[in-house]
C-alpha positions as CSV (number, residue, x, y, z in Angstrom):
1,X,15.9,-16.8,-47.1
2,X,14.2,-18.7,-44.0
3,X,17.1,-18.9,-42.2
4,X,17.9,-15.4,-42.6
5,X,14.0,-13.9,-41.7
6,X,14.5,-16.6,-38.8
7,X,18.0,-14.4,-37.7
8,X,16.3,-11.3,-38.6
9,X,13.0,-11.8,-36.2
10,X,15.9,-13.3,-33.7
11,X,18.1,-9.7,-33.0
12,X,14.6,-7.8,-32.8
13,X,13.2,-9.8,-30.2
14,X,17.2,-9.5,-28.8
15,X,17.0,-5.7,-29.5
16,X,13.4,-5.2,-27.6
17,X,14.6,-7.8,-24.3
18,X,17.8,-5.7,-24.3
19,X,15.7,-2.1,-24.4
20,X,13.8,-3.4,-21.7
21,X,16.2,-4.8,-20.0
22,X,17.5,-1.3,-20.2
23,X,14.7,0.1,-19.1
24,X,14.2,-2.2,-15.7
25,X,17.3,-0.6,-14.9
26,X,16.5,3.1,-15.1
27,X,15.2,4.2,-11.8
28,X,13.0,6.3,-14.3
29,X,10.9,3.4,-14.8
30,X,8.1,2.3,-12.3
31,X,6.1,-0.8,-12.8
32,X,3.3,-3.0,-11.8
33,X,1.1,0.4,-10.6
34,X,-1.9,-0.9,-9.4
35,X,-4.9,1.4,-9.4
36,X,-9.0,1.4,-8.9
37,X,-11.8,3.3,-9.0
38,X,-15.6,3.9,-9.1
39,X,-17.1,6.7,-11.0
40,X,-20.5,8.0,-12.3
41,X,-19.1,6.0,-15.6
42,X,-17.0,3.9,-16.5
43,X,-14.5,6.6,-18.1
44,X,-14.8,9.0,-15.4
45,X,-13.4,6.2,-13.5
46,X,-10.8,5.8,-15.7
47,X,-9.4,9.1,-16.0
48,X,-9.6,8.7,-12.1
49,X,-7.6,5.8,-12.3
50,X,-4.9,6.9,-14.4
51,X,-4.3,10.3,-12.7
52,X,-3.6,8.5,-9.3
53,X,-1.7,5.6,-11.4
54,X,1.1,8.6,-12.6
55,X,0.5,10.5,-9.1
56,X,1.4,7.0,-7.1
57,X,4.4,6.2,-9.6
58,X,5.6,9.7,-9.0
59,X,5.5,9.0,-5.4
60,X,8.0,6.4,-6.0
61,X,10.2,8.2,-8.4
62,X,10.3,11.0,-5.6
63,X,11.6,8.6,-3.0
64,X,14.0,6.6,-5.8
65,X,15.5,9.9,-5.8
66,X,16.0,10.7,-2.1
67,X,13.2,13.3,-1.9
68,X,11.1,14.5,0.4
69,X,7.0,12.7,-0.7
70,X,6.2,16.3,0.8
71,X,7.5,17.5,-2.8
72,X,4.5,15.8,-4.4
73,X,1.8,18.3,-2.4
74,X,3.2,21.1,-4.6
75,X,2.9,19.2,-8.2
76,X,-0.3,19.0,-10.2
77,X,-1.9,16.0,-12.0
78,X,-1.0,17.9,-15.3
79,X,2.4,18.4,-14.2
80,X,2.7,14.9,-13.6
81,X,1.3,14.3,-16.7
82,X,4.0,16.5,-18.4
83,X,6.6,14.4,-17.0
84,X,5.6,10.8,-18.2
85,X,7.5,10.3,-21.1
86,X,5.3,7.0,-22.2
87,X,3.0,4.6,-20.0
88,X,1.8,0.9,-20.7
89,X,-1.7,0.1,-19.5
90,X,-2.3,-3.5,-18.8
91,X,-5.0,-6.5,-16.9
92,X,-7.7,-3.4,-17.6
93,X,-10.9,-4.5,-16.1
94,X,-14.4,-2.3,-16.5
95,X,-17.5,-3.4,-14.5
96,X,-20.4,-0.8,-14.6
97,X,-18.6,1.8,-13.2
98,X,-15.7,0.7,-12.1
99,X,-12.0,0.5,-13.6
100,X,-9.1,-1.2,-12.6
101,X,-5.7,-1.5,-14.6
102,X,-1.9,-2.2,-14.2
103,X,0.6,0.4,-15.3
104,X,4.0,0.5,-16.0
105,X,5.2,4.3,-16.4
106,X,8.4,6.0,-17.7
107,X,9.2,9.1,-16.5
108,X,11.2,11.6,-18.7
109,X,14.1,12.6,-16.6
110,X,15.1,15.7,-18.5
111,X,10.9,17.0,-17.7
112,X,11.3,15.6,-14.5
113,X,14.7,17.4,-13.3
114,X,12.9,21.0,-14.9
115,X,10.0,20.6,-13.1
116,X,11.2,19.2,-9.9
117,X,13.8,22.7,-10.1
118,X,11.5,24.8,-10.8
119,X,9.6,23.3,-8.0
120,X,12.2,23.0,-4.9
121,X,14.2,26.3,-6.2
122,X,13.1,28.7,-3.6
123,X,12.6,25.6,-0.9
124,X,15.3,24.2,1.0
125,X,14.6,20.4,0.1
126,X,17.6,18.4,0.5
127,X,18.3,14.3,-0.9
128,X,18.5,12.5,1.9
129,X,22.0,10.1,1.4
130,X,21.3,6.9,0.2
131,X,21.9,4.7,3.4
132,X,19.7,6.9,5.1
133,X,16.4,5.6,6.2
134,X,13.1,7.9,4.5
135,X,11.3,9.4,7.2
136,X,8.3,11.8,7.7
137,X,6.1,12.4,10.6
138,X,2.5,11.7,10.8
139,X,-0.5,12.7,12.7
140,X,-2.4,9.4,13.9
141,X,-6.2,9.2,14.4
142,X,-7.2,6.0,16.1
143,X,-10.7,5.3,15.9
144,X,-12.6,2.3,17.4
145,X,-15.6,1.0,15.5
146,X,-18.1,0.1,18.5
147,X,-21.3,-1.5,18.0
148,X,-23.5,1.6,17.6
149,X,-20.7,4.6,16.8
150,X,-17.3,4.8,16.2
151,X,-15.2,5.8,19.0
152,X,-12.9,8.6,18.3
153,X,-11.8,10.9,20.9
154,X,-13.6,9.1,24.1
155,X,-12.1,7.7,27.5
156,X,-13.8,4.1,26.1
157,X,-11.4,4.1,23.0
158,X,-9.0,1.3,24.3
159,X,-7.5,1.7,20.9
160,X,-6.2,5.3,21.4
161,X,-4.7,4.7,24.9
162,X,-3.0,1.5,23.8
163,X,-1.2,3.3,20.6
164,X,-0.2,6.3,22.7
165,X,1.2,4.0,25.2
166,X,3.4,2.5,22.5
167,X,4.1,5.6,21.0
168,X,5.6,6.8,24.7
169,X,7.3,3.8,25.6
170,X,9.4,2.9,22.1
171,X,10.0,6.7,22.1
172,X,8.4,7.2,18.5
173,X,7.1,10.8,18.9
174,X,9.5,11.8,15.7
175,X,7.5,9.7,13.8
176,X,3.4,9.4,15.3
177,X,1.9,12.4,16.5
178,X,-1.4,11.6,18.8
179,X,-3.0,15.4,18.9
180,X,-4.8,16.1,21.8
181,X,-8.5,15.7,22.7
182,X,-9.4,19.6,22.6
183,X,-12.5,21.0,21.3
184,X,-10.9,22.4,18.2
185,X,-9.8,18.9,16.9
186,X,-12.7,17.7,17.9
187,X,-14.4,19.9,15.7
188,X,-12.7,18.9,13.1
189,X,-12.9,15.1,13.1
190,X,-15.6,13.5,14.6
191,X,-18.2,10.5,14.5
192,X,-20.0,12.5,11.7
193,X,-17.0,12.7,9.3
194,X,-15.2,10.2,10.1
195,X,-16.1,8.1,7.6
196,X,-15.9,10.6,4.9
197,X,-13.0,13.0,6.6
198,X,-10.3,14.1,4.3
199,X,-7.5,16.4,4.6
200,X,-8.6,19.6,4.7
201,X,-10.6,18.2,7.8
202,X,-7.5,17.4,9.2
203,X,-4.6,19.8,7.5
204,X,-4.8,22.0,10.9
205,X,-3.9,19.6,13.1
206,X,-1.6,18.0,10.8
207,X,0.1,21.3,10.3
208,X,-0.2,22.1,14.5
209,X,2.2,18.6,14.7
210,X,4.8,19.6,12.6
211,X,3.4,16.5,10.5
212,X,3.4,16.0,6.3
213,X,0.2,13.4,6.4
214,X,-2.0,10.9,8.8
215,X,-3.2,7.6,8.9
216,X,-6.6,7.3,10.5
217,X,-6.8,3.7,11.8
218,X,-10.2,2.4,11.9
219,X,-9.9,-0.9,14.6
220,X,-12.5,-3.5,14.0
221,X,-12.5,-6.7,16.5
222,X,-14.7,-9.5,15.3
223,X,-15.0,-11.5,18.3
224,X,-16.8,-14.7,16.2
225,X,-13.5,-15.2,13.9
226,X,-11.3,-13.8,16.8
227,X,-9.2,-11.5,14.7
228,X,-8.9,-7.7,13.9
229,X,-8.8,-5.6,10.8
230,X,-7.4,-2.6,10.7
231,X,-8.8,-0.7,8.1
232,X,-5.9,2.1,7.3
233,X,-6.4,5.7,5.4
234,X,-3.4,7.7,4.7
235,X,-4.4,11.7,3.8
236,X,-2.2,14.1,2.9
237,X,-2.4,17.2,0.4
238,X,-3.5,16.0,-3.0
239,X,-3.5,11.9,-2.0
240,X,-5.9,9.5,-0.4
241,X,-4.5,5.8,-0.2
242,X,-6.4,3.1,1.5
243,X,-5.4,-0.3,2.6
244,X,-6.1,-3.3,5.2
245,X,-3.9,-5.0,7.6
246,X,-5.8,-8.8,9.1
247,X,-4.4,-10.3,12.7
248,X,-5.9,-13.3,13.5
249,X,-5.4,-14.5,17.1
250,X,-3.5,-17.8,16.6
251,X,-2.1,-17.6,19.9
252,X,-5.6,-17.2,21.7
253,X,-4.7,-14.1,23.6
254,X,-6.6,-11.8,25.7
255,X,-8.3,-9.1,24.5
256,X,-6.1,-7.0,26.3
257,X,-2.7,-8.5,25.3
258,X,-4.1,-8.8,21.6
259,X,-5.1,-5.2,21.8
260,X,-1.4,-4.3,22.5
261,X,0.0,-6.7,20.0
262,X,-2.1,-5.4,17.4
263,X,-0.9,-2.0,18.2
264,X,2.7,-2.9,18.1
265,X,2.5,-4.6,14.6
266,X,0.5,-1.8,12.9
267,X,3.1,1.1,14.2
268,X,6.1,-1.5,13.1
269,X,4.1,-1.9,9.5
270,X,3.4,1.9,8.9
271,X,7.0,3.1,10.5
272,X,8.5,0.2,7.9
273,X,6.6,0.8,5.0
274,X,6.7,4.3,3.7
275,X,3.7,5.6,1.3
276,X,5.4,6.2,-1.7
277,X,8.1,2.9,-1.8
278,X,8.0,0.7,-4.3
279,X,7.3,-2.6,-1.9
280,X,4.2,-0.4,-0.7
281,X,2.8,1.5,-4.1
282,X,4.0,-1.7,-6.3
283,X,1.3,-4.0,-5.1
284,X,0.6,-7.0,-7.4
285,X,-3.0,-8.0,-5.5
286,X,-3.6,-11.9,-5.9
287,X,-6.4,-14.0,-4.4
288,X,-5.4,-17.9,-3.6
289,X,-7.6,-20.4,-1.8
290,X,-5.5,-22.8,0.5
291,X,-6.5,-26.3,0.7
292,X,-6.2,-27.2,4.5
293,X,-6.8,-30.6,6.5
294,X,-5.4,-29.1,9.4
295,X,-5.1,-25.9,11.2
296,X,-1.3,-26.6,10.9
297,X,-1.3,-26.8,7.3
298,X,-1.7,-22.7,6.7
299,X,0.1,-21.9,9.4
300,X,3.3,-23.6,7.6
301,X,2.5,-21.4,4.5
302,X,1.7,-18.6,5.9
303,X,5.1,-18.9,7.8
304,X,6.9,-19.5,4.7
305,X,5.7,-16.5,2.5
306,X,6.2,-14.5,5.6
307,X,9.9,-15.8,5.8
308,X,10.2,-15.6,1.9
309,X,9.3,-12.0,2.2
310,X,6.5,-12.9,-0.8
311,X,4.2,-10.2,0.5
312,X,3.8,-7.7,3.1
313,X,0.5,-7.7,4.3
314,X,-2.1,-11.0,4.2
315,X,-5.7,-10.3,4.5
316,X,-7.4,-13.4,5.7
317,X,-11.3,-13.8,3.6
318,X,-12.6,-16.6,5.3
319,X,-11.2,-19.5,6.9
320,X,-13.4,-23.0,6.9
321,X,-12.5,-26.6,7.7
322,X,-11.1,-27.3,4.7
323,X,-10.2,-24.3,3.1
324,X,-8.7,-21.1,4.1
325,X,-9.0,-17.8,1.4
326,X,-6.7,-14.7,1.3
327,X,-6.0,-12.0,-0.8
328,X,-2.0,-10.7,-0.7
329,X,0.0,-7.9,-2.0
330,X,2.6,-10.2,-3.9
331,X,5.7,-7.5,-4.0
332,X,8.1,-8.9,-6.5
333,X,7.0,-7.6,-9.9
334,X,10.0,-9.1,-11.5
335,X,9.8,-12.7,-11.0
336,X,6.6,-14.8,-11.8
337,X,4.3,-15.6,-8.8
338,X,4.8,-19.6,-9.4
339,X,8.5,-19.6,-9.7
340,X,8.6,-17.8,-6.5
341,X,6.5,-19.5,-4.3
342,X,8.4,-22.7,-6.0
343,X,11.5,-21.1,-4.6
344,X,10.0,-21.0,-1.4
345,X,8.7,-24.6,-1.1
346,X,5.5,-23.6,-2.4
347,X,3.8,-24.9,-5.1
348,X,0.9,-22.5,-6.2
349,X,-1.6,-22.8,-9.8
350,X,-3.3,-20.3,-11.4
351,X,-7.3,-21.2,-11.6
352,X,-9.5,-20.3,-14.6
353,X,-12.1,-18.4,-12.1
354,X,-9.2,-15.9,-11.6
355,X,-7.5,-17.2,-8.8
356,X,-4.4,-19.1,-7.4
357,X,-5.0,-22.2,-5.7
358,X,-2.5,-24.1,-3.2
359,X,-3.0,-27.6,-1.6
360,X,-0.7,-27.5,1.4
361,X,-2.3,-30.9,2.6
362,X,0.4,-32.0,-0.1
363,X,3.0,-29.7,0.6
């Protein structure tokens, strides 16, 4: 009788791997969703959070399927919601009023095909083929946070001449619009509303660019720590999506060269990393303290989860004699951080104060 409960429990743990297995397979199915957000209450929050959960997995499913990410402007959160077939909600956290969660959503394709129809039927939205390269062009906003104002549309906005330069000279005007300095787009964005703009501040002169969305990039230079942060947000109809990309100058350059080489990187990172893919929407975020003795030491792992392709952006929290802290965007949800960092000559612990810890003095 053991030995056959023992057999029994044995093909229903076989039959649930297999399902999932299955399921990881079905381009219907979009995991690891990361999603957070602040509310008058904690449940406001979280019907915040799940609405852009299904609207960011949606995203994905959109460009899974060679489609346009303009077809999400024209689909509702409910529609959306009409299409998940079932979601799993996992790592929920609620603090005051704030909620974060993890989701792994299943889309129903037969909901998703009727909807998506009913949706493109009088349009003339095309797949793209599969080799093809997703593309899209976006309105950019460079803005320069100075000392006592941020720095939009002046002559003193370094940052704006150095990413139209770029623009110019890799001959990316299919893909970055820089709209001109008129009195109309002025209007429209300026130091007031800058910090609070959104896109019906900027849907004019996203439309006047023959544009689907824009990336305001918000340059900080913190001459103390010599590095920059560029503090991202993406707009377009019916999404806001925020992020942060860290360049420290290793290399000790000038402020001008770093200027240009910081503008290079974050047109290569935006043109490479479309909103709406799963390496982008699919972030796994992870915090892990490096124990350094050297300067030397984190360079070696940063180099190697750079060259491992364990995460596409590193934001650098402090760095200190001894220690350096940074927060990634680990993109393999199928493998388990450890036995991928392992893989990569890195040997990385989880800590009981909720982070990972790596000692590369050892390694």
């Amino acid at each position: 009788m053991f030995k056959f409960i023992q057999a029994l429990i044995f093909f229903v743990l076989f039959g649930l791997n297999f399902a999932w297995a299955q399921d990881s397979k079905n381009i219907y199915l979009v995991d690891s969703i990361n999603s957070k957000a602040v509310a008058k209450n904690a449940n406001d929050a979280r019907n915040v959070v799940i609405s852009n959960a299904r609207r960011d997995a949606f995203m994905v499913l959109l460009m899974r399927l060679k489609m346009p990410i303009a077809t999400a402007d024209n689909v509702t959160d409910s529609e959306i919601a009409e299409m998940v077939r079932s979601e799993q909600i996992v790592d929920e956290k609620i603090a005051g009023n704030s909620y974060s969660a993890t989701f792994n959503i299943i889309f129903a394709k037969d909901f998703v095909e009727h909807i998506l129809n009913k949706k493109t039927e009088n349009q003339e939205i095309q797949k793209t083929d599969k080799a093809e390269k997703y593309s899209e062009k976006f309105v950019i906003i460079p803005v320069k946070m100075a000392k006592f104002r941020p720095l939009i549309w002046e002559q003193e906005n370094d940052w704006r001449v150095m990413l139209d330069r770029i623009i110019s000279k890799n001959n990316l005007q299919k893909i970055f619009a820089m709209p001109d300095s008129n009195a109309e787009n002025i209007l429209a964005v300026n130091g007031q509303n800058i910090k609070n703009i959104t896109f019906s501040n900027l849907e004019k002169i996203v439309t006047d660019n023959n544009a689907g969305a824009s990336y305001i990039l918000f340059f900080n230079f913190d001459e103390i720590e010599n590095k920059v942060l560029v503090d991202v947000v993406y707009l377009r109809k019916l999404l806001k999506k925020q992020f942060r990309l860290s360049f420290v100058n290793v290399d000790r350059l000038s402020y001008n060269d770093l200027i240009i080489k910081v503008a290079e990187k974050t047109l290569e990172y935006l043109g490479n990393n479309a909103i709406g893919s799963d390496n982008v929407l699919n972030k796994n975020v992870i915090d892990i303290h490096i124990k350094i003795k050297t300067l030397e030491d984190w360079l070696n792992i940063k180099k190697l989860m750079e060259e491992n392709k364990l995460t596409n952006n590193i934001f650098i929290k402090s760095i200190s004699r001894d220690e350096v802290k940074i927060e990634i965007n680990y993109i393999d949800a199928n493998t388990p951080i450890e036995q991928a960092f392992e893989k990569a000559g890195i040997f990385i612990s989880a800590q009981i104060q909720g982070f990972y810890e790596i000692n590369a003095i050892s390694q």
